[in-house]
C-alpha positions in Angstrom: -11.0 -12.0 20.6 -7.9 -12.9 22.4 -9.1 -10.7 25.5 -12.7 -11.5 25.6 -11.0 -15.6 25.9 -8.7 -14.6 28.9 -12.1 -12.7 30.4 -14.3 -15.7 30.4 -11.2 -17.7 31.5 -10.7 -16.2 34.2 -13.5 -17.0 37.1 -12.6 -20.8 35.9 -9.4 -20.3 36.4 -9.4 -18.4 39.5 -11.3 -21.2 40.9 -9.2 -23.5 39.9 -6.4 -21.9 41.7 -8.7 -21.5 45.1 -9.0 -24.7 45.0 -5.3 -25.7 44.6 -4.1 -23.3 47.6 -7.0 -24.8 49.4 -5.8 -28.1 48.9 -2.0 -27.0 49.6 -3.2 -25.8 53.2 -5.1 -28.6 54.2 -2.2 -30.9 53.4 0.3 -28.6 55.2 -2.1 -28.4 58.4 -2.3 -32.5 58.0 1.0 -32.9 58.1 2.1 -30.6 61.1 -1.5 -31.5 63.4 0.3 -34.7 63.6 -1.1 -38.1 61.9 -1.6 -41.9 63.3 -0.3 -43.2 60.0 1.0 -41.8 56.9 1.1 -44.5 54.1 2.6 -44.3 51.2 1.9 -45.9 47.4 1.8 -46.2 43.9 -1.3 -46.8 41.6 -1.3 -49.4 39.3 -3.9 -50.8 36.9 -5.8 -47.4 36.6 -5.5 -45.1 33.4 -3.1 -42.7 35.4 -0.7 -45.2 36.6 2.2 -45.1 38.3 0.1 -42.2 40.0 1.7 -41.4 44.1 -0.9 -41.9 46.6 -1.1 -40.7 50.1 -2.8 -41.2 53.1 -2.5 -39.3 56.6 -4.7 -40.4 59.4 -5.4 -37.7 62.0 -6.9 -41.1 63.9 -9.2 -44.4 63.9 -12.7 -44.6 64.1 -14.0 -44.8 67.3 -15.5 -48.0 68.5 -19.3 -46.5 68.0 -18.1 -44.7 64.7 -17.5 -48.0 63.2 -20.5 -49.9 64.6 -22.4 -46.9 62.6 -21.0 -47.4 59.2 -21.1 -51.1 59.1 -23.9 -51.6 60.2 -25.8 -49.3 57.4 -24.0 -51.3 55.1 -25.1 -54.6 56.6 -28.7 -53.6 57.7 -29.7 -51.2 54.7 -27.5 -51.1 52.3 -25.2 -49.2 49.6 -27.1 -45.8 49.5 -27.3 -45.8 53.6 -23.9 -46.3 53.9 -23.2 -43.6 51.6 -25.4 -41.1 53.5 -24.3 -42.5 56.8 -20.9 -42.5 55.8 -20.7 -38.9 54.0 -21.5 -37.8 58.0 -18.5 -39.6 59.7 -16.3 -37.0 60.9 -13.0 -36.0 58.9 -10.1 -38.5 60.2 -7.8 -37.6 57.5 -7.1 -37.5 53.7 -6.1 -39.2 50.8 -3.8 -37.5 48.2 -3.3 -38.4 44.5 -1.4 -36.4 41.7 -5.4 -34.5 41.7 -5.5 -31.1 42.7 -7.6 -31.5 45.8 -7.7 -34.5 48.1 -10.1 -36.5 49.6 -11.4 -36.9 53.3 -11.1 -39.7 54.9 -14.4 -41.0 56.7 -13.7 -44.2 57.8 -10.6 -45.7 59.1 -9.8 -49.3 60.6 -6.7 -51.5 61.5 -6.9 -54.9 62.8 -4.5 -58.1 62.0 -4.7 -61.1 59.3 -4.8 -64.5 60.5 -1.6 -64.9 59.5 -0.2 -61.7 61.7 -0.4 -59.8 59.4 -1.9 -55.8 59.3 -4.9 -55.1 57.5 -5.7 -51.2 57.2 -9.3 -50.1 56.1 -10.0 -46.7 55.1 -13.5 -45.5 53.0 -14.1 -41.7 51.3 -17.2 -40.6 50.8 -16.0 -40.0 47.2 -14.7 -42.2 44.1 -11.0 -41.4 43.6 -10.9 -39.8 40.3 -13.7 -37.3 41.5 -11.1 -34.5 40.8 -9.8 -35.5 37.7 -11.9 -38.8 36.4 -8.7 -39.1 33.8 -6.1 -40.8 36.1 -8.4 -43.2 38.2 -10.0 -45.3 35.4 -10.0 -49.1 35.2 -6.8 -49.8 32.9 -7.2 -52.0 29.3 -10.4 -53.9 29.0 -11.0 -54.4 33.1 -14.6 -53.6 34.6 -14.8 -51.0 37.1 -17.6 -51.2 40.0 -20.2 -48.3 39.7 -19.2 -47.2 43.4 -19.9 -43.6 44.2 -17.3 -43.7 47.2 -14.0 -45.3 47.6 -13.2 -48.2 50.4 -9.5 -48.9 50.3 -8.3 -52.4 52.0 -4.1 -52.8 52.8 -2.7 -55.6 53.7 0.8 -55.5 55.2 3.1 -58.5 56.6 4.1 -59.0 60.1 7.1 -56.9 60.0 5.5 -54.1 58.4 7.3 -53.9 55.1 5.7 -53.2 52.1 2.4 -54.4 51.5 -0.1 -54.0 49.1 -3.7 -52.6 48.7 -7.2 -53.1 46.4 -10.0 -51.1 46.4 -13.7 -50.8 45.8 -12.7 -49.7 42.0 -12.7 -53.8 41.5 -13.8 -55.3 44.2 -17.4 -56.1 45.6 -17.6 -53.7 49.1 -19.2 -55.8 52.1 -19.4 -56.0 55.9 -17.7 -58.1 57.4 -19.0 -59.6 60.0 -16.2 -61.6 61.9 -14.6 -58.6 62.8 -17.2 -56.1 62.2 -15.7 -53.6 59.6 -16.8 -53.1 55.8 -14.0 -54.7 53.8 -13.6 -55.7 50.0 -15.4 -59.3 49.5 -12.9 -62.3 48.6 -9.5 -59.9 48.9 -7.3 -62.4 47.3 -9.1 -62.5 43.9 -9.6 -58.4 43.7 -6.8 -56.7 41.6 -3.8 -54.8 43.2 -4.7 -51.3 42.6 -1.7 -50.5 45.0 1.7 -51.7 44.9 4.8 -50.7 47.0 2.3 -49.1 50.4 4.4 -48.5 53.3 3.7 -47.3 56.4 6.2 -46.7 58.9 5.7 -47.7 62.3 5.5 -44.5 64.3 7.4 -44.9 68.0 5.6 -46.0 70.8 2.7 -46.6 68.7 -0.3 -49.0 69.9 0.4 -52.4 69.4 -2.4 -53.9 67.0 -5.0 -56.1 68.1 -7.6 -58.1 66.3 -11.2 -56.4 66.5 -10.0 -53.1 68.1 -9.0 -50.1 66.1 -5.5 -48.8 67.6 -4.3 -45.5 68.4 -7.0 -43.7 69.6 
């Protein structure tokens, strides 16, 4: 009985393993391609909190990239900017404690009114995909019905830690003043993101409001 367990164990667990070498080379090959950004985080008010978080940025979305995703969102709505967004190339990948991580297909940085950074970055998948355990709305909150995952960060002018929200809470919208999708009314959304850092890389692209930088 013991046996015949381990045999139908086995292509389940083989796969499981694939897919953890898989994921292991993908973040090795991230890491030494050389990244735009790597931010750092922690999750808070999800079910697997204080869960790391990662992200690596290979680069931005070019100018026509963006134009593409927001304005499927803003012309057509959720389900085209799924399927026009599930097409964007690969421009990084965000890691959780999950065995696999998650390509990033969108990625934006502008600055707040207030000279602040705002970072933007949208996966074609919900966080939690891999494991739906750890990315739950914590307690009694509601969780948006999303079948992809828009991340806004928000950093101060001298780039120290900041803090980010997602479309796990928030309403996901396109932002017309500076043409990017965003997460509507960012102050009232709930931190899903504490303690995000990013350092600034040398000789890095100053920001500038409505451009992405370092392309």
């Amino acid at each position: 009985m013991k046996s015949n367990r381990l045999l139908r164990r086995g292509p389940a667990l083989a796969f499981l393993l694939a897919g953890m070498l898989a994921a292991s080379i993908v973040h090795m090959h991230a890491q030494t391609k050389g990244t735009v950004e790597n931010i750092t985080a922690t999750a808070v008010n999800v079910t697997g909190a204080p869960d790391p978080l990662k992200i690596d940025l290979l680069r931005w979305s070019t100018d026509a990239e963006r134009e593409q995703v927001f304005q499927a969102l803003s012309e057509k709505g959720e389900k085209e900017f799924l399927s026009v967004l599930s097409k964007q190339p690969t421009l990084g990948y965000i890691w959780t404690s999950e065995s696999a991580g998650y390509s990033v297909r969108y990625a934006y940085q502008t600055t707040t009114p207030d000279g602040g950074e705002r970072v933007i970055v949208a996966t074609d998948k919900p966080l939690g995909s891999w494991n739906p355990q750890i990315w739950k709305a914590a307690g009694t909150a509601t969780a948006s019905p999303y079948e992809f995952t828009v991340i806004e960060l928000r950093f101060n002018r001298r780039r120290g830690t900041g803090e980010g929200k997602s479309s796990l809470f928030a309403k996901v919208t396109a932002d017309k003043a500076t043409k990017t999708i965003a997460l509507e009314n960012y102050a009232a959304a709930k931190v899903v993101l504490k303690d995000v850092k990013a350092p600034q890389k040398t000789g890095a692209v100053p920001v500038r409001t409505g451009k992405p930088t370092g392309r």
